[in-house]
Every structure is written in C-alpha cells, then in structure tokens.
C-alpha positions in Angstrom: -0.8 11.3 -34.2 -3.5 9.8 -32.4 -7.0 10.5 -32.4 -7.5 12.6 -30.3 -4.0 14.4 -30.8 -5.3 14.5 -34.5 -8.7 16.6 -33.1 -6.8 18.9 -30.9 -4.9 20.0 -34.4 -8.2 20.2 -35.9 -9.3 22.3 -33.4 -6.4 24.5 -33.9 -6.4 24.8 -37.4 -10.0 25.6 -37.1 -9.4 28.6 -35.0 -6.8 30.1 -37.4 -9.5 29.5 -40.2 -11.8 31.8 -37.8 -9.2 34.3 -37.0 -8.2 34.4 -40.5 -11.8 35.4 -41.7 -11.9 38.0 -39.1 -14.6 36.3 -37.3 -12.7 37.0 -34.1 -9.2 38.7 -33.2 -5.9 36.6 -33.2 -4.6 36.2 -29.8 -3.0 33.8 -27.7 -5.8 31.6 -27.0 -5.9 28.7 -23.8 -4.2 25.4 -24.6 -6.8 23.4 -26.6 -8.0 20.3 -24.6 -9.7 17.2 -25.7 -12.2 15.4 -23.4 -14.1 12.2 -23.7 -18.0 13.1 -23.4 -19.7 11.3 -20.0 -22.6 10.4 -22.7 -22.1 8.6 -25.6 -25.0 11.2 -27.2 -23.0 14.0 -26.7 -19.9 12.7 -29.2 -17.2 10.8 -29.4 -14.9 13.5 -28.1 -15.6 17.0 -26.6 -13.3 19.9 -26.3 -14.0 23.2 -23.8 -12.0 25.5 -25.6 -14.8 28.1 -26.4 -15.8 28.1 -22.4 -11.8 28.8 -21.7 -11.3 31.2 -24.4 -14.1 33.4 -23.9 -12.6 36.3 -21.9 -9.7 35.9 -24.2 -12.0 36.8 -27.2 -14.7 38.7 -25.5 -17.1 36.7 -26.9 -19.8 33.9 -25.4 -18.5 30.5 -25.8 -21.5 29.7 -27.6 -20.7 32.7 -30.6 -16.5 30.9 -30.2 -17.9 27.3 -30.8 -20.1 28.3 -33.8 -17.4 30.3 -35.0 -15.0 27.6 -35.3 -17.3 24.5 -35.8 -18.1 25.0 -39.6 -14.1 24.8 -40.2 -13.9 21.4 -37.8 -16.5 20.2 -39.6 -14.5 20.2 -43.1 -12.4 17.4 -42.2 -13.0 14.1 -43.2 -12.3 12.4 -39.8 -15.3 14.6 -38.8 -19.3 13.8 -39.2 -20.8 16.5 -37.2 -20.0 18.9 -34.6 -22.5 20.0 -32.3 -22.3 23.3 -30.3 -24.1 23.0 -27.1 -24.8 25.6 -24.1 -22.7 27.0 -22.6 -20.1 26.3 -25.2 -19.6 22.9 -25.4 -17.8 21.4 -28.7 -18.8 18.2 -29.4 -17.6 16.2 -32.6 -18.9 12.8 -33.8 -16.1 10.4 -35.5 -17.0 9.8 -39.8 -17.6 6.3 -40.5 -15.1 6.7 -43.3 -12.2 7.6 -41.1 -13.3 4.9 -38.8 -13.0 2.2 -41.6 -9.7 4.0 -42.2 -8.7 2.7 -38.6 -9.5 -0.8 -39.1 -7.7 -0.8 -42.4 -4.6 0.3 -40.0 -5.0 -1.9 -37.4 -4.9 -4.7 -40.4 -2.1 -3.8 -41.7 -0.1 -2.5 -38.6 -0.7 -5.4 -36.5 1.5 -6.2 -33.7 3.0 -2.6 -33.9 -0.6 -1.0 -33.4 -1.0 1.5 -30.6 2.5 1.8 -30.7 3.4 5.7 -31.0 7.2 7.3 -31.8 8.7 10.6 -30.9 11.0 12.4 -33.0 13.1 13.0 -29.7 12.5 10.0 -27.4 12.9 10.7 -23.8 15.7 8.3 -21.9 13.7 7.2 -18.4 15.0 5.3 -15.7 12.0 3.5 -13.9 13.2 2.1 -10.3 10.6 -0.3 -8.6 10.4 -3.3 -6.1 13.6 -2.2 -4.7 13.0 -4.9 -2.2 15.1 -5.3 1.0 17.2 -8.9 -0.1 16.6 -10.2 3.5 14.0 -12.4 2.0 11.8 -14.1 -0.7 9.7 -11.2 -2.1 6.1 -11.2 -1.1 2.4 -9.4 -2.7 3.4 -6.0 -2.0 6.6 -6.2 -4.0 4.5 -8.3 -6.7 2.4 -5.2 -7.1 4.8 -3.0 -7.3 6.6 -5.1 -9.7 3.4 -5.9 -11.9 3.2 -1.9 -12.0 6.4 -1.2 -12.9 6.6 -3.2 -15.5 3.5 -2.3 -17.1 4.2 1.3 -17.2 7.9 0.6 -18.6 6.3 -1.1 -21.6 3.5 1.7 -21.7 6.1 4.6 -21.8 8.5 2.4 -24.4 4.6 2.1 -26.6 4.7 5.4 -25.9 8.0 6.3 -28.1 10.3 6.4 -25.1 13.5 4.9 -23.8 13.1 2.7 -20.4 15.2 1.5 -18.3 14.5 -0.8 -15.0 16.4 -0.6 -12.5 16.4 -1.9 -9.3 18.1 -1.0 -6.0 19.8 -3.7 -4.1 19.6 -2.7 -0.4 22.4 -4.5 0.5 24.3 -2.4 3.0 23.5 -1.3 6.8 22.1 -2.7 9.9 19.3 -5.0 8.4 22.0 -6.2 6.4 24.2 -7.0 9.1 21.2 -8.9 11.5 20.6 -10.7 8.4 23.7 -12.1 8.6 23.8 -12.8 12.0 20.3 -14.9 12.1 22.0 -17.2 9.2 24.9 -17.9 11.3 22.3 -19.1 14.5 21.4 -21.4 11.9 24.1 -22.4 10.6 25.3 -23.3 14.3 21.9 -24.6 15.3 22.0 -27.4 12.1 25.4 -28.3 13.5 23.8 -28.8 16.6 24.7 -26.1 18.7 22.5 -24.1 21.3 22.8 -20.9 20.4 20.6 -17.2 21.5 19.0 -15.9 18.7 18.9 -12.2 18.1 16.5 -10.6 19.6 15.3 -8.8 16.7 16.6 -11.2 14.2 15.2 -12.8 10.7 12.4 -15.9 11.7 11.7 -16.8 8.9 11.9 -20.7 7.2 14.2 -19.3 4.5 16.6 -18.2 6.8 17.6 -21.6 7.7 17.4 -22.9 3.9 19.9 -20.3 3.4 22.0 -21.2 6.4 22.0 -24.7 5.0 23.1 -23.5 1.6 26.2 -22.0 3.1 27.0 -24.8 5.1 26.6 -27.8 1.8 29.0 -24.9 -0.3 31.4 -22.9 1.8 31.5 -24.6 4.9 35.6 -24.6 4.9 35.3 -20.3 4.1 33.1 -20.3 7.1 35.4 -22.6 9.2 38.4 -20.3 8.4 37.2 -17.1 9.8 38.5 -16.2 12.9 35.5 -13.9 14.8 31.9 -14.5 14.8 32.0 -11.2 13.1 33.6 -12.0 10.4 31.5 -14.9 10.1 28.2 -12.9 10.4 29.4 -10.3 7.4 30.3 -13.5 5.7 27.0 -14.8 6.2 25.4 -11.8 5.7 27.3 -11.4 1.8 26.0 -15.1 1.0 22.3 -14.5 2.3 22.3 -11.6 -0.2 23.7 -13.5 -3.0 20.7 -16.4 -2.1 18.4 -14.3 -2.0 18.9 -11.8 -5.0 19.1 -14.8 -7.0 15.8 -15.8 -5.7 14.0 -12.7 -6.3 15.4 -12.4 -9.6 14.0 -16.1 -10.5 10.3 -15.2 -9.3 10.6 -11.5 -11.2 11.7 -13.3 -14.1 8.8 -16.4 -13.6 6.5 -13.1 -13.4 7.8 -11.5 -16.8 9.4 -8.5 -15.1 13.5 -8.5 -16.2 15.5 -5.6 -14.9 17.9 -3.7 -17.3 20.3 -2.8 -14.2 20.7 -4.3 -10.8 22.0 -1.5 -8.7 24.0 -2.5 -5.2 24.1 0.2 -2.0 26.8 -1.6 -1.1 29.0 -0.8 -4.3 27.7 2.8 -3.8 29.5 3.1 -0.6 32.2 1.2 -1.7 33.1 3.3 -4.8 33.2 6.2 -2.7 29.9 7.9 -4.0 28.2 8.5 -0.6 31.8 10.4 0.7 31.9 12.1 -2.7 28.0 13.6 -2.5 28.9 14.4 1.0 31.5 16.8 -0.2 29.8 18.3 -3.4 27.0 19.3 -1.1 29.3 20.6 1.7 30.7 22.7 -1.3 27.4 24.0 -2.5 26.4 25.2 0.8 24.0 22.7 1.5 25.1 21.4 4.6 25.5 22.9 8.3 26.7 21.3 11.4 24.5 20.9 14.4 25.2 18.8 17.9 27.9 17.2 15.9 25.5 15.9 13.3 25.8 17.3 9.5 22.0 18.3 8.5 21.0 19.0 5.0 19.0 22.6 4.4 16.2 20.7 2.4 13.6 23.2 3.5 15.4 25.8 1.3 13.9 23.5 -1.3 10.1 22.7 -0.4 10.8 19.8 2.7 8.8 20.7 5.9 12.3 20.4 8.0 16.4 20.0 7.5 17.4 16.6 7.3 20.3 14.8 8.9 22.6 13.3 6.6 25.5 12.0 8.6 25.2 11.2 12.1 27.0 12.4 15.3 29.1 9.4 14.9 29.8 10.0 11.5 27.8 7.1 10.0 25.4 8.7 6.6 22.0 8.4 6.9 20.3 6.5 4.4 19.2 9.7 2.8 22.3 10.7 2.0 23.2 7.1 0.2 19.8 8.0 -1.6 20.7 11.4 -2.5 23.9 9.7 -4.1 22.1 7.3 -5.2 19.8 9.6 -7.6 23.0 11.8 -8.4 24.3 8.5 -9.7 21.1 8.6 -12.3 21.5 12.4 -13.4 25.5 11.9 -13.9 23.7 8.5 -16.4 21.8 11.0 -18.7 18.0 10.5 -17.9 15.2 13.0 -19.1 12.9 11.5 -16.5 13.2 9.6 -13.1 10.5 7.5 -11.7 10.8 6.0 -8.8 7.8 3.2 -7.0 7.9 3.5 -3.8 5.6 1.9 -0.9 3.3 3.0 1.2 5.0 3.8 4.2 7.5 6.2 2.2 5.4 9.1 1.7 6.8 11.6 3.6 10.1 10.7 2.1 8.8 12.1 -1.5 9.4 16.0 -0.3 13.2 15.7 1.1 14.6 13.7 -2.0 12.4 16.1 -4.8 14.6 18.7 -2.6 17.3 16.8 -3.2 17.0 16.6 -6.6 16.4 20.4 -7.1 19.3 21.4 -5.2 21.7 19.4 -7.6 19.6 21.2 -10.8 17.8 18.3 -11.6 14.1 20.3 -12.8 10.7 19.3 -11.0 9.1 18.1 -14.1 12.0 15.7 -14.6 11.5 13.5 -11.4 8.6 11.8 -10.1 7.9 9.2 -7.3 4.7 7.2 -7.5 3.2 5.2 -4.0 2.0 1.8 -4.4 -0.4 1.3 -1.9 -1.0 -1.8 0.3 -2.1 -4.8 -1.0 -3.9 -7.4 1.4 -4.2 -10.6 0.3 -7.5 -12.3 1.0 -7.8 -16.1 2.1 -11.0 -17.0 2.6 -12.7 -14.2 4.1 -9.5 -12.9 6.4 -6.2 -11.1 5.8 -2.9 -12.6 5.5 -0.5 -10.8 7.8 2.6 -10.0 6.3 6.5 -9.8 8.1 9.5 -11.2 7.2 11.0 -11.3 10.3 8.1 -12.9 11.9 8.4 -15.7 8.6 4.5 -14.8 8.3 3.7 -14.0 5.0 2.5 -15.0 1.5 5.3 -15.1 -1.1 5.0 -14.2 -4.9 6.7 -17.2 -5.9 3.5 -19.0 -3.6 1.1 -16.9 -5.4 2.1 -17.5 -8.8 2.2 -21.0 -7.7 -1.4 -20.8 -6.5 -3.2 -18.5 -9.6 -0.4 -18.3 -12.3 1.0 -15.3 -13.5 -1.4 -13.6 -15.8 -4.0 -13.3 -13.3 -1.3 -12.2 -10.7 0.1 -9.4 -12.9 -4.0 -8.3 -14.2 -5.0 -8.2 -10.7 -2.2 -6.3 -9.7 -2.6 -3.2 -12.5 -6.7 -3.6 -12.7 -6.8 -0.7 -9.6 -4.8 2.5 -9.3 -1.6 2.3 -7.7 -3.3 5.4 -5.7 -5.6 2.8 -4.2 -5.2 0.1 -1.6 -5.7 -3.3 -2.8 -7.9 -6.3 -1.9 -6.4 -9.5 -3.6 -9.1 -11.3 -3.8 -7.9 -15.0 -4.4 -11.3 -16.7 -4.8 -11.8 -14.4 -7.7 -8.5 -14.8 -9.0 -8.7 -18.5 -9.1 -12.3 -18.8 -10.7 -12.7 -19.8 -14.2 -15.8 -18.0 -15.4 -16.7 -14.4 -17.0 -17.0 -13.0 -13.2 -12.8 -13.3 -13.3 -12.0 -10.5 -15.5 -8.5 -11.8 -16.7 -10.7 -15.1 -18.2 -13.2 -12.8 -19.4 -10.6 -10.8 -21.8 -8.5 -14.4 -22.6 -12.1 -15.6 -23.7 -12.7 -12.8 -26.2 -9.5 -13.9 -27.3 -9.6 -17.0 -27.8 -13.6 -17.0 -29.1 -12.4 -15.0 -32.2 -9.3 -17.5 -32.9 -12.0 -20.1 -32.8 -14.1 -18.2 -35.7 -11.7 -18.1 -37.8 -10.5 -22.1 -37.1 -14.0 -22.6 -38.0 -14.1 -20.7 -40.9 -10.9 -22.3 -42.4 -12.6 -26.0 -41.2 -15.1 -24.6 -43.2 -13.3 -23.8 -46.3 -14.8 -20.5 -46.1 -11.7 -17.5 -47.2 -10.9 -14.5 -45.2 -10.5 -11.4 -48.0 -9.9 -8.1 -45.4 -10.3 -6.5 -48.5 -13.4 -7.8 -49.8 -15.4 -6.1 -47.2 -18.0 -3.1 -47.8 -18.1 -0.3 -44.6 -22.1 -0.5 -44.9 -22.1 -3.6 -42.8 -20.4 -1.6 -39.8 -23.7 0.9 -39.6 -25.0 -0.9 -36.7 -24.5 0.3 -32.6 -22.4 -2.9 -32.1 -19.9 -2.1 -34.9 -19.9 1.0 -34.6 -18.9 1.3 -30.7 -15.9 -1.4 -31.6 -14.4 0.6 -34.4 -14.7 3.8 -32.0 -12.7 1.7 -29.7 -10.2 0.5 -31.7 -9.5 4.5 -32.7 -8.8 5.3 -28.9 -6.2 2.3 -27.9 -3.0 4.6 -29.6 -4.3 7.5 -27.3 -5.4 4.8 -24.6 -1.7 3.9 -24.4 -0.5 7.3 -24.7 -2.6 8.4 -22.2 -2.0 5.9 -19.6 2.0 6.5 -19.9 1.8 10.0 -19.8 -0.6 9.9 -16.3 1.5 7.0 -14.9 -1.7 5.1 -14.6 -1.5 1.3 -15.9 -4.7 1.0 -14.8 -6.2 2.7 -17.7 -5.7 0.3 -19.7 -7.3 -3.1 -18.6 -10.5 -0.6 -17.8 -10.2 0.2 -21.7 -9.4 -3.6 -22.7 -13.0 -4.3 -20.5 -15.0 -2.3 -22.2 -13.4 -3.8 -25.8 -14.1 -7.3 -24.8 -17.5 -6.1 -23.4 -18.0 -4.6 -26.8 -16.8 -7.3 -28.4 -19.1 -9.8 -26.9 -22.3 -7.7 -27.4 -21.4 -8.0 -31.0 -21.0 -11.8 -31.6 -24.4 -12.0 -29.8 -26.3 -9.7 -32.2 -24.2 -10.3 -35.4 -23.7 -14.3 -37.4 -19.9 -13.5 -38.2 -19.5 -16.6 -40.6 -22.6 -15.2 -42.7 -23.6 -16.8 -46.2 -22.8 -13.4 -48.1 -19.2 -13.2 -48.9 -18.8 -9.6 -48.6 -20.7 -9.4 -44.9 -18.6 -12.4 -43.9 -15.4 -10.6 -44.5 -16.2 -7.3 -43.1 -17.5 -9.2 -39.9 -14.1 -11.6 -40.0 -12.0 -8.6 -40.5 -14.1 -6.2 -37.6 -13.0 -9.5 -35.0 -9.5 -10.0 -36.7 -9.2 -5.8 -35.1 -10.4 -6.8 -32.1 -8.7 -9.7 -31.7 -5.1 -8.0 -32.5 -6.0 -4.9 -30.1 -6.8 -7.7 -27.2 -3.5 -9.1 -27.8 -1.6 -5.9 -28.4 -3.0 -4.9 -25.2 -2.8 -7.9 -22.9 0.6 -7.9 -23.7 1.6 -4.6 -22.8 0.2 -5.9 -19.1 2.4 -8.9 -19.2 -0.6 -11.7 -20.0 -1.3 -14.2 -22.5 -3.6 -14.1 -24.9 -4.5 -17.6 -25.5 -6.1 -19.3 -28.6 -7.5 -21.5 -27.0 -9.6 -21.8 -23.8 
C-alpha cells in the first residue's frame, strides 16, 4: 500500500481499538477518507472521519478524534496526531518511516511508484481517433499526449491497458476524400477539372494524389467510372494517411496496441448484426420510416435515430457496434477521449452501453478541450479542409517532443488550452519542461563530480539526523506521496496531477541544493545528502517518464 492507503488502515484499525475498549459502540461507521491538509502546519495528511461519523456514534467529533488518536498514534509511521475543532485528525509523518521510504526508493529504483493489484483490471483506452482525411494536427496531439499518459498511469497503477484507436474510415467524408484526390490526380495530369464544392483543400491532398499516380497509376487507368476511381482513391488516401499519423504518433512516443477500422466493422457484418440484437431486445421502434433507438429509457434527453429512412445506419449505430465489439473483447473498464464538440454525445452511447448490461461504473468518456496554438500573440485557425492548420508532425518539428507532450498534460483535460509556443521554445527555468530536465540533469552532475573527485557514494553510510532540516524534510515527504501521486492521478483520470507534483519536487529539490553543500567534507553527511538527490533524482525520472519525456543527464 501507499501512504496514504497505509493511513486510511491506520485509521481503521484505530477505530476497532476504540470500539474494542468500549470507548464508543461498534457500528458501521462512514468510509474513512484521507485528505492532504491546505497548510503544511496542520500535517502531512488529514482525515474527517470523526466530523462524518458523529451522528453515527452520537458523539462530538472532537470526543471521536480523541478517542481514536491515542491508537493512531502507536504506529511507527506516525509522530503525532493532533485533534483540532471541530474534529479534525491531523497526523504528522515519523522521520523514521520517512528514512524507511528513501531506503525504498534506493533499492526499488526504476519500479518505484509502481503499485500491483491482486486482480488487475483489463482497460481498453480509445483516443485520437482522428478522421484519416489528413495529417493530424494540436488537438489530436493533445489528446494523444493524454491518452498516453493515463495508459501508463493506470498500467503504474497495477492495471492492464490497451490503446486503441478507431479508424474512421467509412462514410461520406470518406467518400469526398476520395473524390478531391482524384481532382488532383487529374489536375497534375493536366486536366481542368471542378473541384468539389465541399471538398479536401488541403497541400496534402495533392501529395497524396501524386503518390497514387508515381505507384498505381495503371490500377487507376483500369477503372472504368470516375466512381470507382474516387472509392479507389478514397482507399489509397486512407492507407497515406494512416501511415502518416501512425509515423508522427510513433515520433511522439504514443504506439497503439490495436488499430480498429469502421470500415471492417461494416464489412464484417457487425453494424447489421447490432441492428438486430437491439431489434430483438426491444430497443428499437419505427417512426416515418426511420428505425429510432429508445435511449431515453436509459438517461438520454431524446430517442435516437439509428438507421435512416433510406436505410443507411447512423453513425451511432456503427458506434454502438462499435463498443459492443469492446464488451464481447472482455474489458473491466472502457475509456473513451473524446473532443470537445462531442459532449452531448456522452449521454446516448452511456445509454447504449447500459441497455446491452454493460454497468455505469464500467464505462467512462473523458472531453479534451480545445487547444489554441499561439504564434506570436494571435491564434492559429485550424481546418483541414480549408489546408489551414498547424500539424503535430510541424510542432514537434518546431519544439521537439518532450515539451509537446509536458505542455499537453501540464492543464486538465477539463480545461481549454493556450499553447503557448514562445514558452515552449525558451530555454530557461520560466519553461517548466527545462526546469524539471535541469533538476535532472543538476543531480547527475553531482555525482560526475563526486566520482571526478574520487569522493565514494555509500547509501548506506548515511545517518537520518542530517535529514532534520525543512529542506530535507519536505523532499522525503514528497518522495512518500509519488506511489499515491500515481495512484491517485489514474484513478481520477487526471494526468495532470502529476507534472503539478513533479513541480513542486524539483521546486523542492532546488531549494535544497541552495541551502545544503551536497559534496560535504564529512563522509557520513555527504552520503546522506548524495543518497537524499540519488531519490530525487530516480522519482524525476520515474516520473517524467510516465509523461512520455526525457530526463537528460546532461543540459
């Protein structure tokens, strides 16, 4: 266990001691919760419990935290617990367990913060999910960045993870796709030709149309209609640009597990098949010749057409088979990242879900909000059709990749985001993504200096007495919260937890080396210094990593 998972048993085994004395009645007492106190005077951790258990005990929360501090205070993780009005519980960390912690983070290393579960959960993650009619730009890069991050959060959490993402390669967009390649196809063989009205702009198109024509220009040739040749067209655009986006994901350390095609869904018969299972369950009426879904039967503000009066589905019923396709695969848990301007699709497919048995706790959609990219002072407007926007692969080109991926996680996915690229492309403490690198890469340099010096790093020759100072102290209390940092962050589905915590370690970290000579003259003060930065130093690393960034040893 964690931390604070270890308190909350502390807690509980605390109240049994009380109840046990007959100091106050067994009952079923309020879920026991552990809080980080706003004030670093008021504790390392807090819990309410007394304040949420009073009417359960019919006693003040002041006489319920009394009653059960004295037993919390007996462990050895514990220095004091204060009891505070109106029934606040507040317990201060023992230096003794806290040198305990930096013996583990020693010796675990690489695998520290890492937690297991005796029953790990199988998740499916789906994000970017990108329409392959183009390159992908910052909004998908955000999404991606996030996706990622809380994959390898939930697997540090003791989970399974799979990432998966949906290839939107069927319908109309698909099709207009297609027939904007073949324009310019025709219009680099010289032809004048009317370009669809509504059609794909962009500069990529034609590179793509020029692809075709170098490699299957004879295929082409061969096909009787223009619409055979647009579908053609339309098949080979997806191919190009699939590839492409799995390139830049790759460049940007995101790899997908499965690559999921809409295309094969309706091909395989899925769509026809959930049509029919849904018929069969009653979930379906007709209406003006269209087939509508009952989704309000399951918390949706309205029904929801699923096939239309020309017998076409909807795209919510490839969706619905799409997630059917995920429960028949097993998963505990289905996240899904969607964008900003799918909100009030969250309500029909939960309903969708339920109505097939899949549980509420056992699907959730996150929104990634709208990212605008600054450029000196003014937005970047954004449209693929339009061939006005910013690429990732142009970003990651411009600022590299571990500042792309930091900026993308360092705000809430609940919160629209301002990229700005003057920040992201300075090389000073104001950048945060240098600032944490630098902590880094200032502790590998003590201990090059120390080995220039001849001077030996014993972890074990090191005496806990040196850590009773504010700056020590404060690291060592951080290094005891990154397991439940992790754990924490996974559970909420907030990455952004983590580089707030990695911050506030490299903060720490830095106030440290300013106040404390790390290579002292006595042996013993030296090596519990060395070792104190040798915990920081893995925790930075541990922790950049889980974001997808570097930690460099040298700057």
């Amino acid at each position: 266990m964690n931390t604070k998972d270890t308190i909350a048993q502390i807690v509980k085994d605390a109240l049994a001691g009380a109840a046990g004395e007959g100091i106050m009645a067994a009952a079923e007492a309020p879920p026991v919760k552990i809080e980080y106190p706003k004030e670093e005077r008021f504790g390392d951790y807090a819990t309410p419990f007394a304040m949420e258990a009073a009417r359960v005990f019919r006693k003040s929360p002041f006489e319920i935290g009394t009653a059960i501090a004295k037993h919390i205070e007996k462990s050895s993780l514990v220095e004091r617990v204060d009891v505070v009005k109106p029934g606040f519980i507040n317990i201060f960390l023992s230096a003794r367990y806290l040198c305990d912690v930096l013996q583990t983070v020693l010796a675990e290393k690489d695998s520290y913060g890492r937690n297991s579960r005796q029953a790990p959960r199988r998740i499916n993650i789906e994000f970017v999910s990108a329409n392959p009619t183009g390159p992908l730009n910052i909004v998908s890069a955000r999404a991606a960045a996030i996706g990622d991050t809380l994959a390898n959060l939930l697997e540090a959490a003791g989970d399974r993870v799979d990432r998966e993402f949906y290839v939107n390669d069927f319908g109309n967009q698909v099709l207009l796709l297609g027939q904007s390649v073949l324009c310019r196809y025709r219009e680099i063989s010289g032809e004048t030709v009317s370009f669809p009205v509504d059609g794909y702009h962009g500069a990529y198109v034609r590179d793509i149309a020029a692809h075709i024509r170098e490699n299957f220009n004879a295929q082409v040739e061969a096909l009787p209609s223009d619409d055979e040749k647009a579908g053609f067209m339309a098949v080979k655009a997806i191919e190009y640009n699939v590839s492409g986006q799995r390139h830049d994901l790759a460049r940007f350390n995101v790899n997908f597990t499965t690559w999921f095609s809409e295309r094969g869904l309706h091909e395989s018969g899925a769509v026809a098949h959930t049509r029919d299972e849904m018929k069969a369950r009653g979930l379906l009426y007709e209406e003006a010749g269209k087939t509508v879904f009952r989704s309000t039967d399951f918390g949706d503000d309205k029904d929801r057409v699923v096939v239309r009066d020309d017998g076409r589905p909807t795209y919510m019923l490839a969706d619905i088979a799409y997630h059917r396709d995920k429960i028949a695969r097993g998963y505990d848990l289905v996240i899904d990242i969607w964008g900003p301007d799918h909100h009030g699709y969250i309500a029909r497919m939960a309903g969708a879900m339920k109505a097939f048995g899949y549980g509420e706790d056992a699907f959730r959609v996150l929104i990634a909000q709208q990212v605008n990219l600054v450029m000196e002072g003014e937005l970047v407007k954004m449209s693929k059709r339009l061939g006005k926007f910013s690429t990732m692969s142009e970003l990651l080109d411009e600022i590299g990749v571990d500042v792309a991926r930091y900026f993308f996680i360092m705000r809430s996915i609940d919160s629209h985001l301002d990229f700005d690229l003057a920040l992201a492309k300075k090389q000073s403490s104001e950048n945060p993504v240098f600032y944490l690198q630098y902590a880094h890469a200032r502790i590998c340099s003590i201990f090059r200096e120390a080995q220039k010096r001849d001077l030996g790093y014993e972890p074990s020759e090191r005496d806990g007495a040196h850590y009773d100072n504010p700056e020590a102290l404060a690291l060592l209390k951080l290094l005891a919260r990154f397991p439940e940092e992790i754990a924490d962050a996974a559970n909420a589905c907030e990455p952004h937890r983590v580089t707030n915590y990695l911050l506030r370690l490299a903060q720490g970290y830095h106030r440290f080396y300013t106040e404390h000579r790390v290579l002292a003259d006595d042996a013993v003060q030296r090596n519990s210094y060395m070792a104190l930065c040798d915990g920081v130093r893995i925790v930075l690393k541990n922790g950049l990593g889980l974001l997808g960034v570097s930690a460099p040893e040298r700057m």
